[in-house]
C-alpha positions as CSV (number, residue, x, y, z in Angstrom):
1,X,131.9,54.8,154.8
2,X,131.2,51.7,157.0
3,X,127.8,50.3,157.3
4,X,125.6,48.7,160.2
5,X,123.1,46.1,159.9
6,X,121.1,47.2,163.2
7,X,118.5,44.3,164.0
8,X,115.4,44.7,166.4
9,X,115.5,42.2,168.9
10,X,113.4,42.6,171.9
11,X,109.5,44.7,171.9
12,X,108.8,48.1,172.3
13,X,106.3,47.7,174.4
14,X,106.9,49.6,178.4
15,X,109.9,51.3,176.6
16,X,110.0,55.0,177.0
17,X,108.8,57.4,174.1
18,X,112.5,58.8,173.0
19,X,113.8,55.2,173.0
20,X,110.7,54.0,170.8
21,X,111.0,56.9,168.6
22,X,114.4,56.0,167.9
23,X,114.0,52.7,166.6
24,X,111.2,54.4,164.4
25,X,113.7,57.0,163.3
26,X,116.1,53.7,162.4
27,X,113.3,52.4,160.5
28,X,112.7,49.0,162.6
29,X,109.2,48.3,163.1
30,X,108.7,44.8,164.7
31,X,111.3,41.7,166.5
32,X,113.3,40.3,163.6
33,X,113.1,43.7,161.1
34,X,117.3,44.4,159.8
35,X,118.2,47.9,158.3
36,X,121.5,48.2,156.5
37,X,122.4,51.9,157.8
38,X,125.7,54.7,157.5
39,X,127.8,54.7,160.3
40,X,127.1,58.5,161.3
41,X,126.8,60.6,164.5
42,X,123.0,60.7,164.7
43,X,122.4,57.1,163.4
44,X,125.4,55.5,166.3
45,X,123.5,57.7,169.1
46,X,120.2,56.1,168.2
47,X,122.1,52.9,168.3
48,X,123.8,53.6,171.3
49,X,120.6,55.1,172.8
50,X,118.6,51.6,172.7
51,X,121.5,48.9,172.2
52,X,119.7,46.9,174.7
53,X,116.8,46.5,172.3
54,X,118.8,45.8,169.1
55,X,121.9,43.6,167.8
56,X,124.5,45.8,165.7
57,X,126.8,44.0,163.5
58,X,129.3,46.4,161.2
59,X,129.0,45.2,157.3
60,X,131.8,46.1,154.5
């Protein structure tokens, strides 16, 4: 299965709740924090949900 490396790249602060709860639930915590992540339903509609906050590369 293919991988993302999802990187925080703008705050969280004046964001709504859901969006900061998603880049919780994708395990980012400040500007500059990378995950390595499955590329499944629930973790692409974070991703999708709060793109503007992060850079998404796809990793093999």
């Amino acid at each position: 299965m293919a991988k993302l490396k999802v990187t925080q790249i703008k705050s969280l602060i004046g964001r709504k709740k859901n969006h900061r709860l998603s880049v919780k639930g994708l395990g980012l915590k400040k500007i500059g924090d990378s995950k390595v992540l499955e590329d499944t339903p629930s973790v692409r509609g974070m991703v999708n949900q709060v793109d503007y906050l992060l850079n998404v590369e796809e990793v093999k």
